[in-house]
C-alpha positions as CSV (number, residue, x, y, z in Angstrom):
1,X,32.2,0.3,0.5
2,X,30.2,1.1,-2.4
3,X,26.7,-0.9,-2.6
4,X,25.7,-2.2,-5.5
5,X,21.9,-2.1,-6.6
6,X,20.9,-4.1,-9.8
7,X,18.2,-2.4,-11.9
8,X,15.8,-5.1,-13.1
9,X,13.8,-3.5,-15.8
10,X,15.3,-5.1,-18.6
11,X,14.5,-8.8,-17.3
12,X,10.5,-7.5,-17.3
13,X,11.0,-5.8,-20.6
14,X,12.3,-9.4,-21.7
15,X,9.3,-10.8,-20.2
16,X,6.8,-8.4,-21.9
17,X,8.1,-8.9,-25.2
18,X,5.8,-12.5,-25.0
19,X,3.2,-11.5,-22.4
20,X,4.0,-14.3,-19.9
21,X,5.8,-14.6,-16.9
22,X,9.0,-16.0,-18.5
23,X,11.7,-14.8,-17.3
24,X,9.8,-13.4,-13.9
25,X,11.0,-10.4,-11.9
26,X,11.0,-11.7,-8.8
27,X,12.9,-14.7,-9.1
28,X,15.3,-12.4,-11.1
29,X,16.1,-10.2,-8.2
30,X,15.7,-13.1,-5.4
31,X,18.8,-14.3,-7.9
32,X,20.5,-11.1,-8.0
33,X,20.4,-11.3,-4.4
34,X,21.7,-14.7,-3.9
35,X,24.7,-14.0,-6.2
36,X,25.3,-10.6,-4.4
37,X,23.4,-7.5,-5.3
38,X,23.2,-5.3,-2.2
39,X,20.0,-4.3,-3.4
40,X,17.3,-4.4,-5.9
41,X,15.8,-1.5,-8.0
42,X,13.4,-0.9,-10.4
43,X,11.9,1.6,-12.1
44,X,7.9,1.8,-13.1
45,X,6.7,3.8,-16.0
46,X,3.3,5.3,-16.4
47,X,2.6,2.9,-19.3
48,X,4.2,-0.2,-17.7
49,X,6.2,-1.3,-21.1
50,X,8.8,-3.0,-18.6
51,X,8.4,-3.2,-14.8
52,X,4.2,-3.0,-13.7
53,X,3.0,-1.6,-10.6
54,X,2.0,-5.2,-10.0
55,X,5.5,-6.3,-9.7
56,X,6.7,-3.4,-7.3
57,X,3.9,-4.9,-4.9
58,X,5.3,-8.8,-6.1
59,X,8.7,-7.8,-4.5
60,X,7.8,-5.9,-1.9
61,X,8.0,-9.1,0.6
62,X,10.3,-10.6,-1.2
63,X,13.2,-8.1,-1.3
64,X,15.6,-8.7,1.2
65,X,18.4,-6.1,0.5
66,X,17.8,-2.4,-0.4
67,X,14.5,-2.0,-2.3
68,X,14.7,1.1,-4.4
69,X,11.6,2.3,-6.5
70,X,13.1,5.1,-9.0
71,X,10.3,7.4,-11.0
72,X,8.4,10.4,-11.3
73,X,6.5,11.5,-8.1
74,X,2.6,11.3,-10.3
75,X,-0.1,10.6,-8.2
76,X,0.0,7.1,-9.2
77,X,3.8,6.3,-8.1
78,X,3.5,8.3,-4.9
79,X,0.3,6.1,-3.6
80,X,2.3,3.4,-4.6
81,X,5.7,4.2,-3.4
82,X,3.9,5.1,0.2
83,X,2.2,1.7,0.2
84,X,5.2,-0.6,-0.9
85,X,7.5,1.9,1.7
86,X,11.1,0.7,0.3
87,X,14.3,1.8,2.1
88,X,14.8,4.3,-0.9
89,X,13.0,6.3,-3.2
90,X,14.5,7.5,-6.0
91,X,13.0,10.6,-7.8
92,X,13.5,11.5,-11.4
93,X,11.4,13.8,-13.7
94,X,10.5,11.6,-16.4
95,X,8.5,12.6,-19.6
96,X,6.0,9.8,-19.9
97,X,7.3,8.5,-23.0
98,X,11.0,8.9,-22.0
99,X,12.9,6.2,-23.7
100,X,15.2,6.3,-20.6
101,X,16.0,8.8,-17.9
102,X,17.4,11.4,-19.7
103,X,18.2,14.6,-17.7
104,X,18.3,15.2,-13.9
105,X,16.2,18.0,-11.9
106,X,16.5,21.5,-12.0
107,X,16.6,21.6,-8.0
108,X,16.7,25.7,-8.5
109,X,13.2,26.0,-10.0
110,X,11.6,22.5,-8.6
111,X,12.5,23.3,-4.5
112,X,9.0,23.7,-3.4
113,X,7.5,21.4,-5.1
114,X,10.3,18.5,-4.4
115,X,10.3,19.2,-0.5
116,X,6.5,18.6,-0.3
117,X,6.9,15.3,-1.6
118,X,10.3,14.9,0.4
119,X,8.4,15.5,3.2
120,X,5.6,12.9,3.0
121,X,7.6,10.0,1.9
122,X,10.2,10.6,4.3
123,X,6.9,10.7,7.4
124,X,6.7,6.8,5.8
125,X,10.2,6.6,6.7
126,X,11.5,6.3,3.5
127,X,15.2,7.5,2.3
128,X,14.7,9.9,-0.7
129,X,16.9,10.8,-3.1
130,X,17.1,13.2,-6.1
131,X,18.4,12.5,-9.9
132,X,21.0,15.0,-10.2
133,X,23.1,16.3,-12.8
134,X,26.7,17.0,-12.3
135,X,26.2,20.7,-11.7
136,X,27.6,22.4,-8.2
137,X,25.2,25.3,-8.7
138,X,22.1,22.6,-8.2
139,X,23.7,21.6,-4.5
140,X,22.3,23.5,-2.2
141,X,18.9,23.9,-3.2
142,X,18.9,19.9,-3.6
143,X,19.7,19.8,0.1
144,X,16.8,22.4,1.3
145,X,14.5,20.4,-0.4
146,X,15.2,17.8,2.5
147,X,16.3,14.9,0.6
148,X,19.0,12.6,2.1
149,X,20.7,11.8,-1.0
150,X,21.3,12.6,-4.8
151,X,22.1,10.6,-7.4
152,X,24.1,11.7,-10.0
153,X,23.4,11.6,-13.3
154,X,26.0,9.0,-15.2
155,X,25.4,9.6,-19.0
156,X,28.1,12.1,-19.8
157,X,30.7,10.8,-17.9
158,X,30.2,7.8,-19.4
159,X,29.6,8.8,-22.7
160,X,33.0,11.0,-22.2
161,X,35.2,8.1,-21.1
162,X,34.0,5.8,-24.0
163,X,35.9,8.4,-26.1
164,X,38.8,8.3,-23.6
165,X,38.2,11.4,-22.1
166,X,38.8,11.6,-18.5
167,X,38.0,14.9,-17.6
168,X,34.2,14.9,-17.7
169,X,34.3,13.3,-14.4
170,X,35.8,16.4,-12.8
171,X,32.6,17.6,-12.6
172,X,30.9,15.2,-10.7
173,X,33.7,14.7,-8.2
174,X,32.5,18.7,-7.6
175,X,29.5,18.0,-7.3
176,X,29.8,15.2,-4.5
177,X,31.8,16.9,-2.6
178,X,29.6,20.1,-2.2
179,X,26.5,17.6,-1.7
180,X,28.7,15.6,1.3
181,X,29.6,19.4,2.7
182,X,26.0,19.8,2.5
183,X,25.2,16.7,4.2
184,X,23.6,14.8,0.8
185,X,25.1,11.0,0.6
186,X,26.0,10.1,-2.6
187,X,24.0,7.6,-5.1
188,X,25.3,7.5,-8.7
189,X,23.7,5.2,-12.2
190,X,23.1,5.6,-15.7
191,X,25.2,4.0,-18.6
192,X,27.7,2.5,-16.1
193,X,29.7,-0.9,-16.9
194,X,32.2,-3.5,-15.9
195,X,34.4,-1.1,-18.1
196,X,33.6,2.7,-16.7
197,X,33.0,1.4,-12.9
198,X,36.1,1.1,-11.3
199,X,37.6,4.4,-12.3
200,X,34.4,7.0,-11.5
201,X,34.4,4.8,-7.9
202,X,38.0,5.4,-7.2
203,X,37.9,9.0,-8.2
204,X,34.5,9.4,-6.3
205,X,35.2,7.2,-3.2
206,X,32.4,9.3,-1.9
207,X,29.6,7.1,-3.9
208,X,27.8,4.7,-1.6
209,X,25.2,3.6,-4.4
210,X,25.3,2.3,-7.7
211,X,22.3,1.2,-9.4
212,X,23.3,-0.8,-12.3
213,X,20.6,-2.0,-14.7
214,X,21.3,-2.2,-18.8
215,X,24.7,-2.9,-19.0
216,X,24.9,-5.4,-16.5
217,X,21.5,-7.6,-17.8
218,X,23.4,-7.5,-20.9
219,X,26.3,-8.8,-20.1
220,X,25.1,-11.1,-17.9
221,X,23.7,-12.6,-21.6
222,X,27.6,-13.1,-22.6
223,X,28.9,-13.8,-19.2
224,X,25.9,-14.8,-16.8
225,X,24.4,-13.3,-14.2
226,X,26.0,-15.0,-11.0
227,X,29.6,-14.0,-12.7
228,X,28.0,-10.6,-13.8
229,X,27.5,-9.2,-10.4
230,X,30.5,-10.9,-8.8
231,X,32.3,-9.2,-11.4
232,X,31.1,-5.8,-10.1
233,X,31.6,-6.3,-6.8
234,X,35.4,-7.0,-7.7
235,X,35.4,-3.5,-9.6
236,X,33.9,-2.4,-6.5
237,X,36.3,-3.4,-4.3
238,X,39.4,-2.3,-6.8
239,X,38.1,0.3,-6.3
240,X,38.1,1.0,-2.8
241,X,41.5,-1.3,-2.4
């Protein structure tokens, strides 16, 4: 069964936007846990305009499910990411003043440099996966870097089945199988909802991560956040039926 991570960025940006603690992060994601979340993840930027380093360390004891720490491997996120050691580390090559993650890795060109950072968080014994884009020809090279799992890039096929368009998810269906021949598990986030969910999970049974984050803290403000995330775990689990 697929897990279901909740992305908690969007609670700290809420909190930053008045310089308090109000709502705080880590009785956010003790919540998400309570009401279901298989795991927790955030991702820290360079300039901390949503989650801080600070709060990575706040939930590192507190985190009981799957603790996932998504970013750019800069000096800075690497010490920190080795000194927190969650279960996963999620790598994504950011631009510093990247609205949002916007583009996966070119595996091709970026193999050398991506196994020797592989290599010394996975000596912390720490599960590493790549951002991905839905592109078979990225596959293999994503595997010789070492990494245990990708995680495939969601925009377009979400974008594409806003419009109705079903056959966007064609490639990424390609793409997880070659990574599961290749012996890569399968993560998968970005631009996911209540509405696009079920279907990329039934077509993609494969997928044994999602890391859910905007669209579910906004519904959550229309539907709250213990029926939010029971709501996706139902999609989950249509999914898989």
């Amino acid at each position: 069964m697929t897990k279901l991570s909740v992305n908690i960025n969007k609670i700290a940006t809420l909190r930053n936007a008045r310089g308090g603690d109000d709502p705080n992060v880590v009785q956010a994601a003790l919540a998400c846990e309570q009401f279901g979340a298989q795991g927790i993840t955030v991702h820290p930027r360079p300039d901390e305009r949503h989650i801080k380093y600070q709060d990575v360390y706040d939930l590192k004891d507190v985190v009981t499910t799957e603790f996932n720490i998504e970013g750019n491997p800069i000096d800075s996120f690497m010490q920190m990411v080795l000194e927190v050691k969650p279960a996963q580390v999620t790598l994504v090559p950011d631009d510093v003043d990247a609205i949002t993650s916007n583009a996966g890795w070119d595996t091709i060109k970026h193999q050398d440099y991506l196994k020797e950072v592989i290599q010394e968080f996975k000596s912390k014994g720490i599960r590493t996966s790549i951002f991905l884009d839905p592109d078979p020809k990225l596959v293999e090279s994503a595997a010789k870097t070492g990494a245990d799992r990708i995680e495939l890039y969601t925009e377009a096929y979400a974008s594409s089945y806003e419009k109705g368009d079903l056959e966007a998810v064609k490639k990424y269906k390609e793409t997880a199988q070659l990574a599961v021949a290749h012996g890569l598990a399968i993560n998968a986030g970005h631009d996911l909802n209540l509405d696009n969910l079920e279907y990329l999970l039934k077509e993609i049974p494969e997928i044994v991560e999602v890391s859910i984050g905007h669209a579910l803290i906004s519904e959550a403000l229309y539907l709250g956040l213990e029926n939010t995330i029971q709501m996706y775990l139902r999609k989950i689990e249509l999914a898989h039926s």
